[in-house]
Every structure is written in C-alpha cells, then in structure tokens.
N, C-alpha and C positions, 0 to 999 in steps of 0.2 A: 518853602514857608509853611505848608499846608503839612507838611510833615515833623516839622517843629513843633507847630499849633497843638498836633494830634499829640506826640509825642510826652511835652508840657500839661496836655489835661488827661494823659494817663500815668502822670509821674503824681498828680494834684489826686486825682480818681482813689491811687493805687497805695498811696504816703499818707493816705489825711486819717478819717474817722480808723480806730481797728474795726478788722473784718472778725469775722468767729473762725471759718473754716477756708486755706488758702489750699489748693491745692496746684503743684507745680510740674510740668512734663517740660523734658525738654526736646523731644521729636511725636509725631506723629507714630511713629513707630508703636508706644508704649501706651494708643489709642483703648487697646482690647485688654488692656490690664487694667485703667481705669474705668472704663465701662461700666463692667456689672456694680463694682462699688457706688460710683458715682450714680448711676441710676438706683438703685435701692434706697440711696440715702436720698437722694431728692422726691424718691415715687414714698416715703413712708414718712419721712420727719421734713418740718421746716424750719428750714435753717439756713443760712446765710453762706453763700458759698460764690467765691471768686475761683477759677480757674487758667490763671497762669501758663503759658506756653512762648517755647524760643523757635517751632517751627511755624511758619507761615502757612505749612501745610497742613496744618492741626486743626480743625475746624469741626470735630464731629461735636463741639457740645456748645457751638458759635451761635446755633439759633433756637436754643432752649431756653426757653424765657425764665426760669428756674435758677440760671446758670449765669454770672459776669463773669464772662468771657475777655481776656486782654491778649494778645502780641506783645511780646515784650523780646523779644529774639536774643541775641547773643554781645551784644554792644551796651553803652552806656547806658540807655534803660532797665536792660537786665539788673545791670550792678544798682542804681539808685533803689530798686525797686528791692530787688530780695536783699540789699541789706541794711534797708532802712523799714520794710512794710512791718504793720501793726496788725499784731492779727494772736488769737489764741490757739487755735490748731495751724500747723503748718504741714501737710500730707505729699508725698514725691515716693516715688518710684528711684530717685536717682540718689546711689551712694556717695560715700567722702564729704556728708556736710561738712559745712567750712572751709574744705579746699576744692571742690567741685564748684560748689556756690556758695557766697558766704551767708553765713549765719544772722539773722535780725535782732539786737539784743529786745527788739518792741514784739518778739514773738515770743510765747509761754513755751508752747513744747513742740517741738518736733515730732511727727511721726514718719517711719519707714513702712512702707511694703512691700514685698518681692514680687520682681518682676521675670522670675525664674526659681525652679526648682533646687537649684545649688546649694552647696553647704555655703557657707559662710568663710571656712576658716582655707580655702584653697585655689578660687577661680579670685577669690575679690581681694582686694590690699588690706594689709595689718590691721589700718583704723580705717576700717570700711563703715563700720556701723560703731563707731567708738561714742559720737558724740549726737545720737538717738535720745529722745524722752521715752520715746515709744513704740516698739515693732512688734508688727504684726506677721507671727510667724507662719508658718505651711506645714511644718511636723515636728512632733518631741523632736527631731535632730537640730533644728532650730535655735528652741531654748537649750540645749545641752552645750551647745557650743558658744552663744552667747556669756550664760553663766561663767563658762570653763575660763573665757578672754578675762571679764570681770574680776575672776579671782587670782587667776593666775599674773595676768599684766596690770589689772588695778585699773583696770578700766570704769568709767561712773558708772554706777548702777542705771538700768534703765526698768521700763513695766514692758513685759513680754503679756502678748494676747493668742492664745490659741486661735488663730482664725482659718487657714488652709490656704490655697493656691486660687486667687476670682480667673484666675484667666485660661487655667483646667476646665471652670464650670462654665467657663464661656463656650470653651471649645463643645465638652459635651452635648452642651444643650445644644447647639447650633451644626453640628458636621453631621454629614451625611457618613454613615460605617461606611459602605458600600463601597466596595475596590473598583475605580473606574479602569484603570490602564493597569494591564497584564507586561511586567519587566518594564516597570516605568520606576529611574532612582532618584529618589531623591538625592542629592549632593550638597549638604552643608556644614562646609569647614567651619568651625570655631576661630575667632579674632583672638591673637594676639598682640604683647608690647612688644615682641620680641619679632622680627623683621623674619628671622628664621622659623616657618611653620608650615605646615601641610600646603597650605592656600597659594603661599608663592612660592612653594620650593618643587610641589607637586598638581598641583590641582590641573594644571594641561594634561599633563601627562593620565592623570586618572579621567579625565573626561573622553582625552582620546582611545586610549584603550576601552571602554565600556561601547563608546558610541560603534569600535571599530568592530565588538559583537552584539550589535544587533540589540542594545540595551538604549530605551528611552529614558534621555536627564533633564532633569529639572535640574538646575543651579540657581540654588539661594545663598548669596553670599548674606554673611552678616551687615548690619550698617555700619560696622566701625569696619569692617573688610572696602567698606568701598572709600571709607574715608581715609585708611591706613595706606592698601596699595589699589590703587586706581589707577595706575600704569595697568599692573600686572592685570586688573578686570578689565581693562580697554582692550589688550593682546587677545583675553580669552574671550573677548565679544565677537572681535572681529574675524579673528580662525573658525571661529565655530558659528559665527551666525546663521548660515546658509543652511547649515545642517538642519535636516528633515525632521529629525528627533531628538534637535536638543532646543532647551529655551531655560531664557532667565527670566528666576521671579524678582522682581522687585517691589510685587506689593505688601503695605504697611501690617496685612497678616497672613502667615504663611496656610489657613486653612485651607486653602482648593489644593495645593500642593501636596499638602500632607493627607488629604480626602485621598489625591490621584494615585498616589502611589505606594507601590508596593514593599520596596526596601527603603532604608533610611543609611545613608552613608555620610559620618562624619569624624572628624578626631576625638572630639571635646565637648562639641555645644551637646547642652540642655535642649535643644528638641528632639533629642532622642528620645526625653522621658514624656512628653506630650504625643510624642509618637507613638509611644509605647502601652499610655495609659486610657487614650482617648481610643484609638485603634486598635490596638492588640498586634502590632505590626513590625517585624524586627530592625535590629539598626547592628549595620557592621560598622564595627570602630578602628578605625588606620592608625593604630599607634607608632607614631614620628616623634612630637616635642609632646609633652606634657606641660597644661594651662597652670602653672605655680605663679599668680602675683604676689601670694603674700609671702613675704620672706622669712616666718616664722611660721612656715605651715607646717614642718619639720617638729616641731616643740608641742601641737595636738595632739590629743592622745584622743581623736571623735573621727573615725573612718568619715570619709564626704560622702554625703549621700549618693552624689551622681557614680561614683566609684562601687558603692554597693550594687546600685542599679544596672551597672555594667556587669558588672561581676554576675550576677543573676539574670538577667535577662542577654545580654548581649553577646555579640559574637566578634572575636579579632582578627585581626591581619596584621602581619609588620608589613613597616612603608618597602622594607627589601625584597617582598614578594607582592609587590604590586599586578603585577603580568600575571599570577595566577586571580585577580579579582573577580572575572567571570567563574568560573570555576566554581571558586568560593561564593559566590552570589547563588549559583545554581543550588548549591547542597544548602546554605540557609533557607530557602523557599520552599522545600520537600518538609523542611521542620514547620513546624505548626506549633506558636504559640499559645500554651494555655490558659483560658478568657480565664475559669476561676482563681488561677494560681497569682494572674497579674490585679484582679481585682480585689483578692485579701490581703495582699503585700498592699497597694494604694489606700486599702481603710486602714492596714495596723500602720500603717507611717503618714501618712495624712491628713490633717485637721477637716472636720465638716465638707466631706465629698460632694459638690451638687448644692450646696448652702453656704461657706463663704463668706461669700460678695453680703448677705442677708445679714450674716453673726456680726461681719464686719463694721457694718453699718449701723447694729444695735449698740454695738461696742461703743462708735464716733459718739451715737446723741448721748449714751448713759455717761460719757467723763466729760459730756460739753454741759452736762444737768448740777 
C-alpha cells in the first residue's frame, strides 16, 4: 500500500504543473556524464530541474536540495511518466527516443548528449538520433554526420551545439596520470546484439592466457555484457576468482581502473579513446566481429571517428593469433606514446577541452531565456 501511495503522488508530483528542465538516466552507470553538466547548471543559473532515474542505484544528486530527485525505474511508472510529463527541455544520455522511451507530446524539445566518443553513423542504430530537437555534439565529426543523415535520408532537421565530451573533463580533472601497476590490463570487450563476439566466444580464453604470463587483469565488462551474457560472466567469475592477479570491476566509473593500468585491451569499446586521451596510454584491439548496428553504415561517406583513432593511435591483433598476445603486449610497452601528438589530435577534433560541461550549460539557460 505504501508503495502505491508513493508511487500515485509521484505520477501526481511528475504529470501535473510543467517542469522547465527534465533530465532522464536510465542506470547509475551514466552518473559521470551527467555530473559536470548538471553541476555547472545548477552551481551558475537557477533554474528548475527534475532528475529522473530507472536505477534504484542512482542516488548521486538524491540529496541536493537544488535537485527533484524521482525513482521511477522500468515499470508502469516509467511509461505514465515519460510519456505523459510536461516539461520544455527534456535532457538524456539515452538514444532511440520514441522506441527506447516514448516521446511526451507535453514536452517542446528534446535534447541529446553523448555519452561516448563514437560516431554516430556505425556503433548506434539507423534512427538513433533521428527524432532529437537538439544535440549537443563532442566534434566537427558529430555535426558532419548528423547533417549527412538529414540530407541524405530526410531525416527532421535538428540544432547541433558545439559543446565537447563533460565526461573527458570529468575524467581529466579528477585522475590521478600516475601509472600505479606495472603489466596491469585492462580488459574491456565491447557489448554487442549479436550473441557472436569477443566476450563469449573468447574472453576465457584471453584472460587465461595473459594471467598464464604473469600479466595483472582488470575485467571490466560493459553493463549491457552482464545483462546480455551473464551465464558466460558467471563461468568467468568463478574459474578465475581465486586468482592472485585478476579481479573485476564493476564499479559505476571505470577511473581507478584506468588510473591502474598500463595497457588497454579491447575489440570495440570507446574506452580506448578515454584511455587514450586522459592518459596517454596504449589499447591493443582483437579484431573478431566488428560493432555495425546500423544497417546503413555501408551508405556513409564520414570515416567513424573511433576507426580514425584506431587507426592512429592503436595497435592490432587477429582473434587467430591470440597465443601470441603476451608477445605482443611486451613490444607495445617499449613504444612510447606521444603526449604532444595525442593532445593536438584531441583539440583539432574536439569541441572545448576541459570547459564543456561550463559552454554546455550556458547553452541550456541561453534557449530556456
């Protein structure tokens, strides 16, 4: 009954007067990509702001009196809530409005912001950002590819904001450079739809060969890794638990992880380029499946950025020479990353280095004026 009660005077709370500014997470996870926004905006301008969440575990802005804070999790509340609320900005992190979450016809505009360095047109689905009022991009590759969708598929027009990456300058500001553990790898497969991918087809396999030379792992699976195959992450808890020098992260940010360690090993994910840019740190890439969801990725004519960044900075392996990966670990290490060469690639291709989260939120108050 007490859960009814609560439930009913946050559908009354969440449905009645419009809000100005709504913004919506749907894990804990995507905590350090709202952050710096979200504080900037509340530490300079006042303004009306509800903050929306479907994990339970999402609490970092629960007791900032600045902040209405709701639960509304993944059930009937959800749905009453996002798509019925009244509100003129509506801010998320989470792609595919209208088939992810539905759309409020009593909201004005929609805004997006990334929650990853990725192109646009190759990790995420067709109409990933199709039905946006307003995104807030990370680099000229951003707007290039938006435009391109626009003209090419007739997609609506939307306003593009030069803003940059808040959860780059999170990172900067707050990690320590300093290499704590010598032959300490990171290990983080990239999630895909596809059942077929490094994670369950290899990922033992690669943990137990590193561990077997004398190399310390971190295993950071992704959250949709543990929601997809949570069998296969159960096997690889339980074989390797005991082990001396391995452990998994599963905290909501991976920075002590990526502080500790010295190589970065993945297929696909985008923390290669946080790794990259924050640290100066290399990332070997196990080419197995390539992440294609959009099924018109083929029809771009805009390289992904994450493929540039590979391409430039990174180093490869096929999955059929696995058994050589110490090997190969050993001779990236002898290389030496160049701090200047990675930090003028970061300003010509990314919007406001270190300020962001700041333009971002001048942005919000100047189209709510």
């Amino acid at each position: 009954m007490t859960s009814l009660r609560s439930t009913i005077k946050s559908i009354i709370e969440l449905c009645g007067k419009k809000k100005q500014f709504v913004f919506y997470s749907e894990s804990q996870f995507y905590n350090f990509h709202y952050f710096e926004l979200i504080k900037n905006f509340t530490q300079k301008y006042k303004k009306e702001i509800y903050y929306l969440t479907s994990d339970p575990k999402d609490k970092v802005f629960k007791n900032n009196k600045k902040i209405n804070h709701f639960y509304i999790g993944n059930g009937l509340l959800k749905f009453i809530v996002l798509s019925t609320i009244k509100c003129d900005f509506f801010v998320t992190t989470l792609t595919d409005i209208g088939k992810n979450i539905f759309k409020s016809r009593n909201c004005k505009k929609y805004i997006y912001f990334f929650h990853s360095f990725a192109s646009t047109n190759q990790i995420y689905k067709f109409e990933a950002f199709k039905y946006y009022d307003y995104i807030f991009c990370v680099g000229e590759y951003h707007l290039k590819e938006i435009i391109e969708y626009e003209e090419k598929f007739r997609f609506p027009k939307k306003q593009t904001f030069n803003c940059g990456y808040f959860y780059l300058d999170y990172l900067m500001k707050s990690s320590s450079k300093k290499l704590m553990q010598r032959d300490q790898v990171l290990f983080a497969p990239s999630w895909n739809y596809e059942n077929k991918n490094l994670f369950n087809d290899f990922g033992l396999d690669i943990i137990h060969i590193l561990l077997k030379n004398n190399f310390k792992i971190v295993f950071r699976p992704h959250p949709e890794i543990l929601k997809r195959s949570m069998k296969k992450f159960h096997e690889i808890k339980k074989i390797f638990d005991r082990e001396r020098f391995f452990s998994i992260d599963l905290s909501k940010c991976p920075k002590k992880s990526l502080e500790s360690s010295e190589i970065l090993i993945t297929d696909n994910s985008t923390i290669s380029m946080e790794f990259l840019f924050v640290f100066q740190r290399p990332t070997l890439f196990i080419n197995y499946k390539k992440k294609i969801h959009n099924v018109n990725f083929h029809k771009s004519h805009n390289t992904p950025f994450e493929n540039i960044v590979k391409n430039e900075f990174g180093s490869e392996i096929d999955i059929n020479n696995i058994k050589k990966l110490p090997k190969v670990l050993k001779e990236i290490k002898k290389k030496k990353l160049k701090k200047k060469e990675v930090d003028r690639f970061l300003k010509n291709n990314v919007f406001n280095v270190g300020n962001s989260a700041k333009i971002a939120a001048k942005i919000l108050n100047d189209i709510s004026n």
